[in-house]
C-alpha positions as CSV (number, residue, x, y, z in Angstrom):
1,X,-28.6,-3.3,1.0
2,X,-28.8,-4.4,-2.5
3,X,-31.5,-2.5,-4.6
4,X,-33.1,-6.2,-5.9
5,X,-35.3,-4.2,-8.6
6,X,-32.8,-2.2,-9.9
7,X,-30.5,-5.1,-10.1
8,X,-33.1,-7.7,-12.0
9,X,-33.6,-4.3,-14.2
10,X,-30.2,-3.8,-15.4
11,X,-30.0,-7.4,-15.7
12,X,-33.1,-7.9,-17.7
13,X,-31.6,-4.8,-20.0
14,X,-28.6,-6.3,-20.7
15,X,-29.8,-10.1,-21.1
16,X,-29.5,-9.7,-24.9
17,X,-25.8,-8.2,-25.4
18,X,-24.6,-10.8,-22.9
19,X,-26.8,-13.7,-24.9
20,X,-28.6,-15.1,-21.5
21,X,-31.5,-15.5,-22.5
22,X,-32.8,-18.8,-20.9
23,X,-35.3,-18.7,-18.4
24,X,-33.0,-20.1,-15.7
25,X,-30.5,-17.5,-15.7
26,X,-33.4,-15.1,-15.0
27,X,-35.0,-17.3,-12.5
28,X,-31.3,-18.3,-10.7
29,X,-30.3,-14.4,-10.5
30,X,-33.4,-13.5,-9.3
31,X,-33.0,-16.2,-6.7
32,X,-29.6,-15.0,-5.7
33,X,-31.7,-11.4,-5.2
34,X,-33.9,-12.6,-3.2
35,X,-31.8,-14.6,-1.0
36,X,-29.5,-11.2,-0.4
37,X,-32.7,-9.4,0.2
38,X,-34.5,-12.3,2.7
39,X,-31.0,-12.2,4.5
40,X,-30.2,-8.3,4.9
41,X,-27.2,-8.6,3.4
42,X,-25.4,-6.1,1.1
43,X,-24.1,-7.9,-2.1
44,X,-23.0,-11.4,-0.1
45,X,-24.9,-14.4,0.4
46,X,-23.4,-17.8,1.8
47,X,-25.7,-20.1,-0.1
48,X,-26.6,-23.9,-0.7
49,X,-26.7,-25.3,-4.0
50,X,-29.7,-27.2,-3.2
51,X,-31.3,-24.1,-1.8
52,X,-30.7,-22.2,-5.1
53,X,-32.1,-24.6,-7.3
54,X,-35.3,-25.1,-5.1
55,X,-36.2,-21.3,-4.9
56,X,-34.9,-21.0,-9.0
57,X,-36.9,-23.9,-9.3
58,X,-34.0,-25.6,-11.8
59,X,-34.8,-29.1,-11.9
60,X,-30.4,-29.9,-13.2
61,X,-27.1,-30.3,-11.9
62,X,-25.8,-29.7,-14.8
63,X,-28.7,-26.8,-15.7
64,X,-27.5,-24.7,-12.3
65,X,-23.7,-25.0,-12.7
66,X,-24.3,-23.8,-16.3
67,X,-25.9,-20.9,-15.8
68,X,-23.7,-20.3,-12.9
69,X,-20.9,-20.1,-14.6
70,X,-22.5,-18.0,-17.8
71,X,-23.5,-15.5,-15.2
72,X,-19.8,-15.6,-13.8
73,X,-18.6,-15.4,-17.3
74,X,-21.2,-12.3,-18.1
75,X,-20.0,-10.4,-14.9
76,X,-22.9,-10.4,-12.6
77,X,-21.9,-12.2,-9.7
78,X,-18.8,-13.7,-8.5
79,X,-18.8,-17.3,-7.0
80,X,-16.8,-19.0,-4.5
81,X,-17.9,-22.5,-3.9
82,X,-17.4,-24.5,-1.1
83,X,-16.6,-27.9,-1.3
84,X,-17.3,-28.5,2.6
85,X,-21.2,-30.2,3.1
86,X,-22.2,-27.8,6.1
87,X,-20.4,-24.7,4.3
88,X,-22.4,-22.7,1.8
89,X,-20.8,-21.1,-1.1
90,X,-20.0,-17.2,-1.6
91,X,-22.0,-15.1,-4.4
92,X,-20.9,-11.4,-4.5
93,X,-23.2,-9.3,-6.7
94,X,-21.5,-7.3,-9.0
């Protein structure tokens, strides 16, 4: 199982070489934690855009898909999205 604290620690560490330093890539990461955590799951999580953003609490389309892809881009999770409406997309915690 993913070690959530020691993730969010390392993440918070590095926040300043890898210039994220909005408080949406901290809330969505933290979300993605969580999720991996409430589902038991290693370092997977099929996941809902719209289930992300409610439990990261970003209010934007455009917010969410840009820190997605900066936390892509950093090298903290890897994302596989789904274009289907009933299936979720694939994050993979680095």
């Amino acid at each position: 199982m993913v070690d959530a604290i020691e993730n969010l620690s390392d993440f918070l560490a590095l926040l300043p070489q890898k210039l994220l330093t909005g408080h949406a890539h901290i809330c969505l990461y933290a979300s993605i934690l969580v999720l991996c955590q409430r589902n038991g799951r290693a370092d997977t999580i099929d996941v809902s855009r719209k289930e992300l953003m409610v439990l990261s609490q970003i209010k934007s389309n455009a917010t969410y898909h840009k820190c997605m892809k900066e936390l892509v881009n950093s090298g903290y999770i890897q994302y596989k999205p789904s274009y289907h409406p009933t299936v979720g997309s694939q994050i993979v915690i680095l």
